[in-house]
mmCIF entry with sequence, helices, sheets and N, C-alpha, C, O atoms, coordinates in Angstrom:
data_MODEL
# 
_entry.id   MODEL 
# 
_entity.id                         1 
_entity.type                       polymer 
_entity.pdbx_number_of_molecules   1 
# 
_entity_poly.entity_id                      1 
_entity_poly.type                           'polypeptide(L)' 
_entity_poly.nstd_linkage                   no 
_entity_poly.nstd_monomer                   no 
_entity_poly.pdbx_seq_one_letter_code       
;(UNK)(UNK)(UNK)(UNK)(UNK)(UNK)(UNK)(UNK)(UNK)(UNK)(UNK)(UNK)(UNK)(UNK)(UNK)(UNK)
(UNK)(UNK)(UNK)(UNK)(UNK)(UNK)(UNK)(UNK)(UNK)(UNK)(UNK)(UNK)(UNK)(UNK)(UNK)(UNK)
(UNK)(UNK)(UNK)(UNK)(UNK)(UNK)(UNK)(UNK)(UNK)(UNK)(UNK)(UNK)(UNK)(UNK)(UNK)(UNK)
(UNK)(UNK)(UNK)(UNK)
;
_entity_poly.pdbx_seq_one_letter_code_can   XXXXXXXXXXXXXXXXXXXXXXXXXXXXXXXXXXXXXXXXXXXXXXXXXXXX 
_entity_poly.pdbx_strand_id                 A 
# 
loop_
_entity_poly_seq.entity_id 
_entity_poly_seq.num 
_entity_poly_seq.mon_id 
_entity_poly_seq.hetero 
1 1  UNK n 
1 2  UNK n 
1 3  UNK n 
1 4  UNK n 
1 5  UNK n 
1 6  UNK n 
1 7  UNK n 
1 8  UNK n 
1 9  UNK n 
1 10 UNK n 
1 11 UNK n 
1 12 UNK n 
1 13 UNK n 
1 14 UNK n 
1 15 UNK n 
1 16 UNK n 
1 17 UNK n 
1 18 UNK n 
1 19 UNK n 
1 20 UNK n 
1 21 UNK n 
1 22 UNK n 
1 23 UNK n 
1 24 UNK n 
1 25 UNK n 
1 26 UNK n 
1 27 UNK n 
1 28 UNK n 
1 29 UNK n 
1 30 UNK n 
1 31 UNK n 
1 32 UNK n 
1 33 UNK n 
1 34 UNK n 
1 35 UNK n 
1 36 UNK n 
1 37 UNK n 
1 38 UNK n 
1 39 UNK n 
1 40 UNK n 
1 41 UNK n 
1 42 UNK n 
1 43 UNK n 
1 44 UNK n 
1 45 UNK n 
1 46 UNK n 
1 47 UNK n 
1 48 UNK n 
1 49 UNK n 
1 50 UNK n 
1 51 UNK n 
1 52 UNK n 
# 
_struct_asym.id          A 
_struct_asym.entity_id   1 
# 
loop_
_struct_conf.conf_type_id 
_struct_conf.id 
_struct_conf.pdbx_PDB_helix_id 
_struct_conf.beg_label_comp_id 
_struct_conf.beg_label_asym_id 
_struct_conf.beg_label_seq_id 
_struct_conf.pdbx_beg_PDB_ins_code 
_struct_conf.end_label_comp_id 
_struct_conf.end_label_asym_id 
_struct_conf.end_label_seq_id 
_struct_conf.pdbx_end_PDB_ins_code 
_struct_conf.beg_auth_comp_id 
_struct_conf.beg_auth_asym_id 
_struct_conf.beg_auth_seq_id 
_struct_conf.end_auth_comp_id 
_struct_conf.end_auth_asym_id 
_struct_conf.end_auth_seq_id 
_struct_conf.pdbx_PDB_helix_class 
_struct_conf.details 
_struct_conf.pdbx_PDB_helix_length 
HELX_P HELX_P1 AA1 UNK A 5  ? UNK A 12 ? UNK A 5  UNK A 12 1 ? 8  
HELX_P HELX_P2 AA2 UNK A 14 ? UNK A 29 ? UNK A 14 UNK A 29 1 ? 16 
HELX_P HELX_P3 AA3 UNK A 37 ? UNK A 44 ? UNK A 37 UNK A 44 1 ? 8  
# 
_struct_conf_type.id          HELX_P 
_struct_conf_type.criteria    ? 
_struct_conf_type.reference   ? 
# 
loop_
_atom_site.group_PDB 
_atom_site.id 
_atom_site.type_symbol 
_atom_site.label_atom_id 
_atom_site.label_alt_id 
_atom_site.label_comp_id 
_atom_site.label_asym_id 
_atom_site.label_entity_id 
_atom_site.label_seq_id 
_atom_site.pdbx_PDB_ins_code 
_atom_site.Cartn_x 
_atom_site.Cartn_y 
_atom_site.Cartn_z 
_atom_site.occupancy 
_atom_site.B_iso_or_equiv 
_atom_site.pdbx_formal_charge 
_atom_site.auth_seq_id 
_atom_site.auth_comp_id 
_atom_site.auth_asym_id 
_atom_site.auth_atom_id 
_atom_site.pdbx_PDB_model_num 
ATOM 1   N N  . UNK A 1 1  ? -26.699 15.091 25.802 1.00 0.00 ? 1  UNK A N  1 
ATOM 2   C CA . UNK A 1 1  ? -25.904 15.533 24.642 1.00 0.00 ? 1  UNK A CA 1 
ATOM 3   C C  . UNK A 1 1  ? -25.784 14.372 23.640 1.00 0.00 ? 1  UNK A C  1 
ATOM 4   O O  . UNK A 1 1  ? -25.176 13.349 23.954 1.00 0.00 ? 1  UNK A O  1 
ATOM 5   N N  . UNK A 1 2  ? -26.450 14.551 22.250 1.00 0.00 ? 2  UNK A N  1 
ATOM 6   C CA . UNK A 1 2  ? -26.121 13.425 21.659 1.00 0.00 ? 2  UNK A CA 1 
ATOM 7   C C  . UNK A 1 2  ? -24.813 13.916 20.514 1.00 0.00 ? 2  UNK A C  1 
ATOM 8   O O  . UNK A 1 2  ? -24.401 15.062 20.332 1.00 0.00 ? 2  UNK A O  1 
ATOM 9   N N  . UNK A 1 3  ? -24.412 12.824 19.940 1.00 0.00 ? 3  UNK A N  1 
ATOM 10  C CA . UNK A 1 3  ? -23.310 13.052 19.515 1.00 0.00 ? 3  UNK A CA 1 
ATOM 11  C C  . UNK A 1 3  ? -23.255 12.846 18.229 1.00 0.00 ? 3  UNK A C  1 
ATOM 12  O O  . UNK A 1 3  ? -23.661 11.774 17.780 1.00 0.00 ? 3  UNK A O  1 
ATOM 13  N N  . UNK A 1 4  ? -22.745 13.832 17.396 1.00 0.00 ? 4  UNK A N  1 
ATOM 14  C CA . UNK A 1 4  ? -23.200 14.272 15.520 1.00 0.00 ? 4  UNK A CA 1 
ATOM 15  C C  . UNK A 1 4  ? -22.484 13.424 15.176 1.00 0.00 ? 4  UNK A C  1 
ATOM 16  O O  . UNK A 1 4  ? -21.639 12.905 15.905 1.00 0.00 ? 4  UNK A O  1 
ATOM 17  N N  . UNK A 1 5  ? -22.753 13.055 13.681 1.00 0.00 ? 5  UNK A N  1 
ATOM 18  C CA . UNK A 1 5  ? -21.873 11.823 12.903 1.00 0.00 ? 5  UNK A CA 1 
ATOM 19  C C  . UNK A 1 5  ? -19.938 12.075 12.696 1.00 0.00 ? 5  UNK A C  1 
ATOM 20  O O  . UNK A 1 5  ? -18.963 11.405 12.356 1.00 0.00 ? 5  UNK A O  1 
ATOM 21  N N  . UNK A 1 6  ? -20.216 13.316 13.104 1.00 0.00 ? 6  UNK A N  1 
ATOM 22  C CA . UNK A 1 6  ? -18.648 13.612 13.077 1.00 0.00 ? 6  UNK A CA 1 
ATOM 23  C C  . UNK A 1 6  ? -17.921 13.358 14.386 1.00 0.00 ? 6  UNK A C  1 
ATOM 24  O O  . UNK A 1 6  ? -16.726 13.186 14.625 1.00 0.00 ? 6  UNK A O  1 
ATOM 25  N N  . UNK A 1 7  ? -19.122 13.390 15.252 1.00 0.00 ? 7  UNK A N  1 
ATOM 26  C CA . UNK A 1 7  ? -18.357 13.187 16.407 1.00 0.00 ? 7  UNK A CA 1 
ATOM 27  C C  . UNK A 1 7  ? -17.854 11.605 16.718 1.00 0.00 ? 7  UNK A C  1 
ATOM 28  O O  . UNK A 1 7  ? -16.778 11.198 17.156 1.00 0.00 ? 7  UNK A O  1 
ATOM 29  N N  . UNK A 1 8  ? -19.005 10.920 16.337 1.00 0.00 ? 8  UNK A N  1 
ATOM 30  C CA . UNK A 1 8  ? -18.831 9.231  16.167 1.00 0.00 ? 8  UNK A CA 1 
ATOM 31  C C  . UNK A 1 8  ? -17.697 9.083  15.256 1.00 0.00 ? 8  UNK A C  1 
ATOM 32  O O  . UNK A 1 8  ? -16.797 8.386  15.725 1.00 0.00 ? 8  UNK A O  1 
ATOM 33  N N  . UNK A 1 9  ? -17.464 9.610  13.923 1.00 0.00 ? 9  UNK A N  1 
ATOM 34  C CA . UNK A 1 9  ? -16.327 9.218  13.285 1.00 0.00 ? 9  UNK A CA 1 
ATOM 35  C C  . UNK A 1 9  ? -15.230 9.860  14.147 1.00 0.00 ? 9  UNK A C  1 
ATOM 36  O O  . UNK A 1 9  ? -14.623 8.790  14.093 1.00 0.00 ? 9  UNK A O  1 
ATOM 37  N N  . UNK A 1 10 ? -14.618 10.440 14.711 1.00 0.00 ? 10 UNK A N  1 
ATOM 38  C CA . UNK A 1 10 ? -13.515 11.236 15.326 1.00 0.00 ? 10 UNK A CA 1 
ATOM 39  C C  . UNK A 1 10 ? -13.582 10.176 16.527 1.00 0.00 ? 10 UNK A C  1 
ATOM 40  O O  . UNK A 1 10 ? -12.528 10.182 17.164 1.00 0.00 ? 10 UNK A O  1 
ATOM 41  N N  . UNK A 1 11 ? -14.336 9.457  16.911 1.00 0.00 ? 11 UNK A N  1 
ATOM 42  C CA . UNK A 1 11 ? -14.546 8.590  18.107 1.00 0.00 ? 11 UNK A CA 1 
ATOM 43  C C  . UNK A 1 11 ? -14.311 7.209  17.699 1.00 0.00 ? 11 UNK A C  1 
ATOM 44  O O  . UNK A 1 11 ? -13.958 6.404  18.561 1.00 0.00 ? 11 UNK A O  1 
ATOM 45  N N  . UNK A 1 12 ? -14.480 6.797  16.356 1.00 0.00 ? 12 UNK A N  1 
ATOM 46  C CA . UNK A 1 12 ? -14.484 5.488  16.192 1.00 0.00 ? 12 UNK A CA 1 
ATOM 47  C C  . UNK A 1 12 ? -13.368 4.827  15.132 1.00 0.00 ? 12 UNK A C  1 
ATOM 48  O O  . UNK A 1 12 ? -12.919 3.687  15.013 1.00 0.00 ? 12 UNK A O  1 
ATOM 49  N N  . UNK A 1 13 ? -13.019 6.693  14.072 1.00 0.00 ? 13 UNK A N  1 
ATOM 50  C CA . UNK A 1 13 ? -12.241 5.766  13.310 1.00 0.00 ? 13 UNK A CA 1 
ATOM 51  C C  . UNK A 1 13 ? -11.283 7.123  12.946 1.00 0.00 ? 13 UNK A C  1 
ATOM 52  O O  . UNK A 1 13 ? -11.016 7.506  11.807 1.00 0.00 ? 13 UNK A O  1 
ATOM 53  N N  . UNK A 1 14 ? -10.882 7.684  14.093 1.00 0.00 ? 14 UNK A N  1 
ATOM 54  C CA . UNK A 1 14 ? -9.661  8.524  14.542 1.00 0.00 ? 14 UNK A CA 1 
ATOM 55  C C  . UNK A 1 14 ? -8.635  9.184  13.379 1.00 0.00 ? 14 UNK A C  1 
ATOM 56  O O  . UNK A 1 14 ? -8.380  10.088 12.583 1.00 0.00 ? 14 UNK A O  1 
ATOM 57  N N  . UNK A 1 15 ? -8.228  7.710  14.109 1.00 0.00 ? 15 UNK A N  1 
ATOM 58  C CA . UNK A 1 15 ? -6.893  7.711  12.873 1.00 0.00 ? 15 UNK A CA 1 
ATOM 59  C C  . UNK A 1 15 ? -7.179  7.777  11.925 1.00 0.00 ? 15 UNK A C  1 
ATOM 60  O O  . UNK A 1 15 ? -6.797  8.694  11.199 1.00 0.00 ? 15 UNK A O  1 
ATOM 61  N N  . UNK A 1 16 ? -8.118  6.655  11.462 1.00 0.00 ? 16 UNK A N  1 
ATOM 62  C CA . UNK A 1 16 ? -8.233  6.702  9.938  1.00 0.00 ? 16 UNK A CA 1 
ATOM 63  C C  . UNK A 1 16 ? -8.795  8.535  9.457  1.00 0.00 ? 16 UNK A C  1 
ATOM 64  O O  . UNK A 1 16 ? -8.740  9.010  8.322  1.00 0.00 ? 16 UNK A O  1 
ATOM 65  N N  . UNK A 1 17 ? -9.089  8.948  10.196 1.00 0.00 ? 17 UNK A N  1 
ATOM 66  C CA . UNK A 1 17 ? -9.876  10.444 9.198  1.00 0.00 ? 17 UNK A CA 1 
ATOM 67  C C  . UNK A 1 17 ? -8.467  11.086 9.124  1.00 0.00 ? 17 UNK A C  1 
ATOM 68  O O  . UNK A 1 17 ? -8.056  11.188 7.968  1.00 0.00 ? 17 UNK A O  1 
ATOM 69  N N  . UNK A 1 18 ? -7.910  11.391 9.766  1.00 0.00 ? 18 UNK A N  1 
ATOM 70  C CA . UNK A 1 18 ? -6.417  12.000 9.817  1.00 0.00 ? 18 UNK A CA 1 
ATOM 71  C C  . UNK A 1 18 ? -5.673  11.603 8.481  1.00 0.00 ? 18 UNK A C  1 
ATOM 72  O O  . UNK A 1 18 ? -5.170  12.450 7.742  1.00 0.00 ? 18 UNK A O  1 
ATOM 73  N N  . UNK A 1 19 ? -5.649  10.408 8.260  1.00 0.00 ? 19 UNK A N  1 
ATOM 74  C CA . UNK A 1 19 ? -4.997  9.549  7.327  1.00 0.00 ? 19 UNK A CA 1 
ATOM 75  C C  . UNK A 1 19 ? -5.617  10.082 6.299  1.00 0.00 ? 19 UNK A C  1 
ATOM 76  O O  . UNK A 1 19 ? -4.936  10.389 5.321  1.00 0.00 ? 19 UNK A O  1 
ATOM 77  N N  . UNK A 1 20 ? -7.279  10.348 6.289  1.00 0.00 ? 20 UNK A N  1 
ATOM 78  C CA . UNK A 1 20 ? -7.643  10.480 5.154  1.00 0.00 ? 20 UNK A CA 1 
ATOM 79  C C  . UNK A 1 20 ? -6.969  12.131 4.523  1.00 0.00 ? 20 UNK A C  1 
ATOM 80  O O  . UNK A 1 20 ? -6.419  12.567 3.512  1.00 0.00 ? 20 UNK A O  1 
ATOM 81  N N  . UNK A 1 21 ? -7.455  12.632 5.894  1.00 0.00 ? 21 UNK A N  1 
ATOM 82  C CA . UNK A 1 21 ? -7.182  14.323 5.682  1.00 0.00 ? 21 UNK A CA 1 
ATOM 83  C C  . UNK A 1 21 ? -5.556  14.284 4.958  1.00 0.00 ? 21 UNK A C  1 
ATOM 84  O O  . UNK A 1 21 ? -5.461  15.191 4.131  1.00 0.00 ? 21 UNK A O  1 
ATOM 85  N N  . UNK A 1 22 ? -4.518  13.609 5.058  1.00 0.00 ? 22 UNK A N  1 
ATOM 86  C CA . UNK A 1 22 ? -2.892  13.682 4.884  1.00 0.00 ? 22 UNK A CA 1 
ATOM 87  C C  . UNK A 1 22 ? -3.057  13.357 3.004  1.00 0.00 ? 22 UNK A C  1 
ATOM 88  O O  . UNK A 1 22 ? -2.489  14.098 2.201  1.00 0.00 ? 22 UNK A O  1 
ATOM 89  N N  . UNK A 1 23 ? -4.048  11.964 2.485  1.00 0.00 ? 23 UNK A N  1 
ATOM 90  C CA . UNK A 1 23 ? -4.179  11.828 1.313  1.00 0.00 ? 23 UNK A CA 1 
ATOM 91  C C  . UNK A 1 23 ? -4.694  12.904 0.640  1.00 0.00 ? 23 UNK A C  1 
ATOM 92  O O  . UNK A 1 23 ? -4.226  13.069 -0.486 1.00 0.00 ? 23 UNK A O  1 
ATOM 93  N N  . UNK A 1 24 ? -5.928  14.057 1.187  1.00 0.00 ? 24 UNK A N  1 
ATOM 94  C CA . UNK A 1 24 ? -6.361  15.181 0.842  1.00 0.00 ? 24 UNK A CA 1 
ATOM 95  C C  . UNK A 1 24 ? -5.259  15.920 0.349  1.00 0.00 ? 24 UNK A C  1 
ATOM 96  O O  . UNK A 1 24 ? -4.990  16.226 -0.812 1.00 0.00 ? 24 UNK A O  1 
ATOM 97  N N  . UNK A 1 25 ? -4.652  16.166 1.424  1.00 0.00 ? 25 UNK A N  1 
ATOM 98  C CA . UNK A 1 25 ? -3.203  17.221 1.115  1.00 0.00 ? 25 UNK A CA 1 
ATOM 99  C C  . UNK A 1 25 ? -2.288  16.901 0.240  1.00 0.00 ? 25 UNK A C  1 
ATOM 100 O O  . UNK A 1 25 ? -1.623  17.591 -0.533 1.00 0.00 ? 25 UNK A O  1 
ATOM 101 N N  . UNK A 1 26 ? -2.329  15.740 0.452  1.00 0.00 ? 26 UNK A N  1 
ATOM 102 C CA . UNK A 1 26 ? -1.359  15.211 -1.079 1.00 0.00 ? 26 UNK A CA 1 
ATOM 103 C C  . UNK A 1 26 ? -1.803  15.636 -2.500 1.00 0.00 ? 26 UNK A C  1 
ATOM 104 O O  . UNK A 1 26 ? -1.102  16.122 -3.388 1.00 0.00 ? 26 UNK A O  1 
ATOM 105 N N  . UNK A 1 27 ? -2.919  15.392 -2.514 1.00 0.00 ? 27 UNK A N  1 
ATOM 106 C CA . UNK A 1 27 ? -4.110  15.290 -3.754 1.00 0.00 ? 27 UNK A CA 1 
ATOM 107 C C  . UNK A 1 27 ? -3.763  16.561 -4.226 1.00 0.00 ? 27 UNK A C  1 
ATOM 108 O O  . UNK A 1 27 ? -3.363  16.844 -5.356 1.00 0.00 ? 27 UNK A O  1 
ATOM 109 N N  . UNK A 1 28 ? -3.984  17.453 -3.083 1.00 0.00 ? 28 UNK A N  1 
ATOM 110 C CA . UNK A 1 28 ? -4.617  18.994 -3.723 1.00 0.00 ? 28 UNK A CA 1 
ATOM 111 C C  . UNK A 1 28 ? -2.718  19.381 -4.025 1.00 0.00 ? 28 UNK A C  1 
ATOM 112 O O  . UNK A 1 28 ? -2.412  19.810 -5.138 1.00 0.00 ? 28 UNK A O  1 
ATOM 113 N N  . UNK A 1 29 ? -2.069  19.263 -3.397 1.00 0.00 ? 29 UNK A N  1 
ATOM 114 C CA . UNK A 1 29 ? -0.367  19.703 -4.176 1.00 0.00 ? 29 UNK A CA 1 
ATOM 115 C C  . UNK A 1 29 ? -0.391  18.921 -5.239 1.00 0.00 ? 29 UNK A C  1 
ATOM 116 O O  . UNK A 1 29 ? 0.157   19.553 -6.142 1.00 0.00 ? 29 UNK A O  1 
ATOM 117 N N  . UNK A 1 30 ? -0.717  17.930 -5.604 1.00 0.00 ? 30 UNK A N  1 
ATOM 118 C CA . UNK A 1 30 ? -0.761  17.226 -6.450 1.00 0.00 ? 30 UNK A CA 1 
ATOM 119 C C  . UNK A 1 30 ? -1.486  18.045 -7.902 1.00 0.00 ? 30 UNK A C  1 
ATOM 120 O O  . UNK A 1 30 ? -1.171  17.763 -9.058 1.00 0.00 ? 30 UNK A O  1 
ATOM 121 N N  . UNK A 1 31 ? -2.310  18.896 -7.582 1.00 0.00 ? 31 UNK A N  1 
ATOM 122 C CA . UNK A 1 31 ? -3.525  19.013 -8.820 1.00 0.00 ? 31 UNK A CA 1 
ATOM 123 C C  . UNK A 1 31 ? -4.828  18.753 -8.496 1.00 0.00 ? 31 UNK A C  1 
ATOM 124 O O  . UNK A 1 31 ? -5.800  19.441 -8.805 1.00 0.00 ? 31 UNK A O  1 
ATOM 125 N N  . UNK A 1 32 ? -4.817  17.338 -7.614 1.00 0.00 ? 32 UNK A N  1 
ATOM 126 C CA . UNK A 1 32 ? -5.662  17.118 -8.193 1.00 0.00 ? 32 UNK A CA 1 
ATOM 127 C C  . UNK A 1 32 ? -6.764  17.007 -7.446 1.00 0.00 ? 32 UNK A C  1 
ATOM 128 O O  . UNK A 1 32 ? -7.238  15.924 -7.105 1.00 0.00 ? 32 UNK A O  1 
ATOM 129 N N  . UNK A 1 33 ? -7.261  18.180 -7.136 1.00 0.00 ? 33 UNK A N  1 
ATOM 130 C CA . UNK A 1 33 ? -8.336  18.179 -5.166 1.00 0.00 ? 33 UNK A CA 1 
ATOM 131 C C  . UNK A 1 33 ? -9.057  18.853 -6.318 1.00 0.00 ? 33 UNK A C  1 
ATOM 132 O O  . UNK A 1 33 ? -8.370  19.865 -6.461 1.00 0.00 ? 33 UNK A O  1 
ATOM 133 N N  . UNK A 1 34 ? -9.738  18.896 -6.961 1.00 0.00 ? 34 UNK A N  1 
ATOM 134 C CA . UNK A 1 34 ? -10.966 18.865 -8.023 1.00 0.00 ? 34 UNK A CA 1 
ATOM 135 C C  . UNK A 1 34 ? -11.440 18.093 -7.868 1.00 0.00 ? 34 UNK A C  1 
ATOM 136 O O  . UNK A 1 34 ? -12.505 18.211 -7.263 1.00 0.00 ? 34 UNK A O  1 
ATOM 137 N N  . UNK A 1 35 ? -10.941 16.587 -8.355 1.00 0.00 ? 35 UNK A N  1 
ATOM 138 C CA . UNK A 1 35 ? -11.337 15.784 -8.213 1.00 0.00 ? 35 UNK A CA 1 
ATOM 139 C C  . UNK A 1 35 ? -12.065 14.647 -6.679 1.00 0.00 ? 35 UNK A C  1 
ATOM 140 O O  . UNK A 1 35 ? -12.699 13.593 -6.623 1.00 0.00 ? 35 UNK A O  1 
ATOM 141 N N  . UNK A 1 36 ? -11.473 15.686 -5.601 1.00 0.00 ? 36 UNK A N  1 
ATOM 142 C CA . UNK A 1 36 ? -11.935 14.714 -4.500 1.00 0.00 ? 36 UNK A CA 1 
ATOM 143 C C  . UNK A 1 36 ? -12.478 16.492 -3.312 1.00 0.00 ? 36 UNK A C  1 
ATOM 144 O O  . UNK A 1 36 ? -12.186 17.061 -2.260 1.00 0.00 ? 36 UNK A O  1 
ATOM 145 N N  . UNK A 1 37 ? -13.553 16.619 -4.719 1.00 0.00 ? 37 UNK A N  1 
ATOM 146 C CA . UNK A 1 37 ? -14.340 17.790 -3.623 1.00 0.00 ? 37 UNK A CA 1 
ATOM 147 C C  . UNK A 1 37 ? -15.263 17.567 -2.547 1.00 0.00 ? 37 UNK A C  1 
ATOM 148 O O  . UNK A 1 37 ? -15.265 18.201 -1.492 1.00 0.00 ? 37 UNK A O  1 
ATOM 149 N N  . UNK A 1 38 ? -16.184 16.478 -2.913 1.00 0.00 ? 38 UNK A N  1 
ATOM 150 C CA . UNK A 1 38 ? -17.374 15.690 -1.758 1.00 0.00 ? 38 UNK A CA 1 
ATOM 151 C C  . UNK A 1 38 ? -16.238 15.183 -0.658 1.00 0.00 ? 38 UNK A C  1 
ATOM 152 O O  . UNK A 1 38 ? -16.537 15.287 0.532  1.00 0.00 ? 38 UNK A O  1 
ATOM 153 N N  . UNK A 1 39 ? -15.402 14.830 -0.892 1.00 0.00 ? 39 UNK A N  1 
ATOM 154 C CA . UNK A 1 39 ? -14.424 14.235 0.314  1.00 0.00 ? 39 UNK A CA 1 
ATOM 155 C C  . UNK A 1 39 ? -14.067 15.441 1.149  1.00 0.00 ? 39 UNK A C  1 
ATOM 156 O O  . UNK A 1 39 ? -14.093 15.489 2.379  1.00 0.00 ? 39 UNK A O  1 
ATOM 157 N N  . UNK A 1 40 ? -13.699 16.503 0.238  1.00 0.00 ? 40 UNK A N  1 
ATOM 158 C CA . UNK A 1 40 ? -12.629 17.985 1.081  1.00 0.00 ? 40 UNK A CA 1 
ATOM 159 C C  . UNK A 1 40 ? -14.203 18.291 1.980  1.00 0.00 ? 40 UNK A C  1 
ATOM 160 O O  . UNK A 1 40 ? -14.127 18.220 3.206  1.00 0.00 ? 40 UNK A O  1 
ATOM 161 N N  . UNK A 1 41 ? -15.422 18.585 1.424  1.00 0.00 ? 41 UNK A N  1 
ATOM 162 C CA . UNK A 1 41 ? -16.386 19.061 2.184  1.00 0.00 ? 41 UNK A CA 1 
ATOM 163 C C  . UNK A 1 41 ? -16.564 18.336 3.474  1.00 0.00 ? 41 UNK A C  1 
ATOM 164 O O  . UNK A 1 41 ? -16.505 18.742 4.634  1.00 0.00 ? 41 UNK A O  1 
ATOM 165 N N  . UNK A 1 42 ? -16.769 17.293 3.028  1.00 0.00 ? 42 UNK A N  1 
ATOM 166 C CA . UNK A 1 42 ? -16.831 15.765 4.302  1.00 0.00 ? 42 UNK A CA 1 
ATOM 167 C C  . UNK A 1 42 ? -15.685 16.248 5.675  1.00 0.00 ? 42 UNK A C  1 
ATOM 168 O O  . UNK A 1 42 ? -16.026 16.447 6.841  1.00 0.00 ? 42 UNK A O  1 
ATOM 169 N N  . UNK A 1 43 ? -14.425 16.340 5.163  1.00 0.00 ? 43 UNK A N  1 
ATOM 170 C CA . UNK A 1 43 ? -13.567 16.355 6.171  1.00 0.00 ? 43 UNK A CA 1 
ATOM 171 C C  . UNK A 1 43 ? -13.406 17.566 6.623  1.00 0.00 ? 43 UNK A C  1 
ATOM 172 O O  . UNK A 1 43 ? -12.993 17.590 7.782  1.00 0.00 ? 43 UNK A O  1 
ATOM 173 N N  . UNK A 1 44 ? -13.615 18.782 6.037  1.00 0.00 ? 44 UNK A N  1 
ATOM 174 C CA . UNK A 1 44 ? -13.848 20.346 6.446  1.00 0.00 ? 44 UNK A CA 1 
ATOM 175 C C  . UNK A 1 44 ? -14.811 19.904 7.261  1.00 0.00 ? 44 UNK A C  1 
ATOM 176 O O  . UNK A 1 44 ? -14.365 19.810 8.404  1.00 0.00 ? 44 UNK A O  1 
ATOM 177 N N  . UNK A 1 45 ? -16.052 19.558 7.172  1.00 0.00 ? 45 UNK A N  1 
ATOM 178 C CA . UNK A 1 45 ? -16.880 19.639 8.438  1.00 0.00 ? 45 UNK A CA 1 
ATOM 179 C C  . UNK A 1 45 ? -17.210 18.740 9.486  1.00 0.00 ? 45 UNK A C  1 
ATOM 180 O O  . UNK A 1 45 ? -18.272 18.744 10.108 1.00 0.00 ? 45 UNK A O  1 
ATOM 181 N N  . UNK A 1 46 ? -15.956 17.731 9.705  1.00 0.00 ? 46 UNK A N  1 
ATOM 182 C CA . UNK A 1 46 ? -15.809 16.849 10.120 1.00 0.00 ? 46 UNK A CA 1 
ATOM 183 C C  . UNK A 1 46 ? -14.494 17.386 11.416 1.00 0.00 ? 46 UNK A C  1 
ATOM 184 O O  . UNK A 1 46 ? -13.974 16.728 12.317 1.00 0.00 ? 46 UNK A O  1 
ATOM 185 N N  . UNK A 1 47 ? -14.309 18.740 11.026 1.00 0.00 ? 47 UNK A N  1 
ATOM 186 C CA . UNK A 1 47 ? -13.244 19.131 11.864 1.00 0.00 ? 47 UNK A CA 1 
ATOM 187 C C  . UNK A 1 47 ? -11.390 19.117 11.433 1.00 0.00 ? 47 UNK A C  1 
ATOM 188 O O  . UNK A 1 47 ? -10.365 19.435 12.036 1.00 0.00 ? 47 UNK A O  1 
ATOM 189 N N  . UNK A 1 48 ? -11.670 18.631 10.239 1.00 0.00 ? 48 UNK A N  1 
ATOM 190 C CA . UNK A 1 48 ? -10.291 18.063 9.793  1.00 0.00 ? 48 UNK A CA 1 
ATOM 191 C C  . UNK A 1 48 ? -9.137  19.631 9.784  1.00 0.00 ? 48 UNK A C  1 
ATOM 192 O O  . UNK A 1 48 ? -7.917  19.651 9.946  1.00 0.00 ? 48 UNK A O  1 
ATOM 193 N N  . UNK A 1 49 ? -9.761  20.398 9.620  1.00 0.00 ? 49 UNK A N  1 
ATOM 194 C CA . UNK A 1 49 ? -8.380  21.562 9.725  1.00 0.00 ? 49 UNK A CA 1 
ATOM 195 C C  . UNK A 1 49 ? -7.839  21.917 8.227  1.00 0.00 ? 49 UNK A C  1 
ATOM 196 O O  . UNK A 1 49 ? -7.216  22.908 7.845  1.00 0.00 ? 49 UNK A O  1 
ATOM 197 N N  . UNK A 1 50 ? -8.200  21.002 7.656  1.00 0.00 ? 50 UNK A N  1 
ATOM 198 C CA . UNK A 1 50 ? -7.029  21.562 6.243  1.00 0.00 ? 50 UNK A CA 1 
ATOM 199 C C  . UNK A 1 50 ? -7.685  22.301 5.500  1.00 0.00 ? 50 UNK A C  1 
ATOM 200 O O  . UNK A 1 50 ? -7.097  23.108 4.780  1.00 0.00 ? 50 UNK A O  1 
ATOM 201 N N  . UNK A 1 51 ? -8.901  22.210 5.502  1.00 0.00 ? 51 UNK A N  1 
ATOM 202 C CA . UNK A 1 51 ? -9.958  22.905 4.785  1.00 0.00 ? 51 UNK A CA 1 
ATOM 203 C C  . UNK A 1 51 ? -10.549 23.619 5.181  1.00 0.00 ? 51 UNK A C  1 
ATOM 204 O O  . UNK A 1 51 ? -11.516 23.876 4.463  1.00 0.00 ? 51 UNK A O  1 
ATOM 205 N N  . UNK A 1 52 ? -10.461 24.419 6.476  1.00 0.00 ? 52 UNK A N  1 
ATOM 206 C CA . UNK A 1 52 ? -11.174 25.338 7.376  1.00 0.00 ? 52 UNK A CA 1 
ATOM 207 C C  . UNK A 1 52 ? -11.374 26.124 6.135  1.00 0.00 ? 52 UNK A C  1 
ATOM 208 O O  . UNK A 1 52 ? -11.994 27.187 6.170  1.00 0.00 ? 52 UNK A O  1 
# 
């Protein structure tokens, strides 16, 4: 079983994606998740949940 780049990030830098996903959520109540669409895609398929 090898292991997809999402799986290595969820393995290596945990926390930090979580953290990132919480700035997402801010953004988009904010307005302003237009602006950070390549990121929302990134973390939608990265498993992040907020963007299912």
């Amino acid at each position: 079983m090898s292991a997809t780049p999402c799986d290595r990030l969820a393995t290596v830098h945990y926390n930090a994606r979580y953290d990132v996903c919480d700035e997402h959520a801010a953004a988009m109540h904010a307005g302003e998740g237009e602006d950070m669409a390549d990121e929302v895609v990134f973390t939608s398929s990265c498993g992040c949940g907020l963007y299912a």
